[in-house]
C-alpha positions as CSV (number, residue, x, y, z in Angstrom):
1,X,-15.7,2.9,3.8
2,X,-18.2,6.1,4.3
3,X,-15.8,7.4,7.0
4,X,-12.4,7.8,4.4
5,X,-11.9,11.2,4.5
6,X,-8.0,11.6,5.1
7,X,-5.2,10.5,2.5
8,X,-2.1,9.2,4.6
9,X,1.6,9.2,3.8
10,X,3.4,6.5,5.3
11,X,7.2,5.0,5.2
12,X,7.0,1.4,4.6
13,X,9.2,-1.1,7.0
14,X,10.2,-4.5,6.7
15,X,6.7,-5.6,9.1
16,X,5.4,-2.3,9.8
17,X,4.9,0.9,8.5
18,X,4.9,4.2,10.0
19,X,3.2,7.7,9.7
20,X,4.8,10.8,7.7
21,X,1.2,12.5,7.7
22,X,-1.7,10.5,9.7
23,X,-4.7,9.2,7.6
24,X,-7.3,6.7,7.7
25,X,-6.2,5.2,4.3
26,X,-3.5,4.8,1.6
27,X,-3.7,4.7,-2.3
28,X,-2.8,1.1,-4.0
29,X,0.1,2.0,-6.2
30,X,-1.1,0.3,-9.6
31,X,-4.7,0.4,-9.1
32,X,-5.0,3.5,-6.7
33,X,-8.2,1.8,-5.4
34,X,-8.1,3.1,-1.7
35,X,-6.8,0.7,0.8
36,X,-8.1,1.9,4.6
37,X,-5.2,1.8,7.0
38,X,-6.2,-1.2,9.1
39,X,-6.5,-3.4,5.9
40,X,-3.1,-2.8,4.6
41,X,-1.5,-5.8,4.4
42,X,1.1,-5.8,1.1
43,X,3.4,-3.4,0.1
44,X,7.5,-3.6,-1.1
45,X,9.9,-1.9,1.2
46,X,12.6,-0.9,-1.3
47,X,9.8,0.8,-3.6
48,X,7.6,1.9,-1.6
49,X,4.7,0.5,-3.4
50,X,1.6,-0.8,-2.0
51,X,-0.9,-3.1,-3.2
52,X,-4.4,-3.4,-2.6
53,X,-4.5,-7.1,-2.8
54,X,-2.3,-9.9,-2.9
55,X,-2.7,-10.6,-6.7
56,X,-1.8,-7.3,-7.6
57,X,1.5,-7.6,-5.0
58,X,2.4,-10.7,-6.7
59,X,1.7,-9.4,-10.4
60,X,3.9,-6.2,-10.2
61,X,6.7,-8.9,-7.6
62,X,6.6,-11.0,-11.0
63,X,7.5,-7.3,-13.5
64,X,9.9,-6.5,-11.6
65,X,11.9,-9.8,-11.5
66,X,11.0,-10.3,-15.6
67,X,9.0,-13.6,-14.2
């Protein structure tokens, strides 16, 4: 993780993502612990939102459905 230098803005598809400004990493959208490009593996399509890891995907899945 020495080598994260550039933030990257991205538009998040239903399987794939693609690149407004190329990076080498996002920001986790509750946490904002930095999530390098080629380890993003959770996010939500309709708010744009990703997630670091897949307990935090499935805590903020759970407040927004009131679970």
């Amino acid at each position: 993780m020495n080598n994260i230098k550039i933030l990257a803005e991205i538009i998040l598809e239903h399987g794939s993502f693609h690149f407004v400004k190329n990076g080498d990493h996002v920001l986790c959208s509750i946490t904002s612990e930095v999530i390098p490009i080629e380890e993003l593996k959770y996010w939500n399509v309709e708010k744009q939102e990703v997630y670091a890891s897949p307990k935090i995907a499935l805590q903020r899945y759970k407040e927004l459905n009131e679970i």
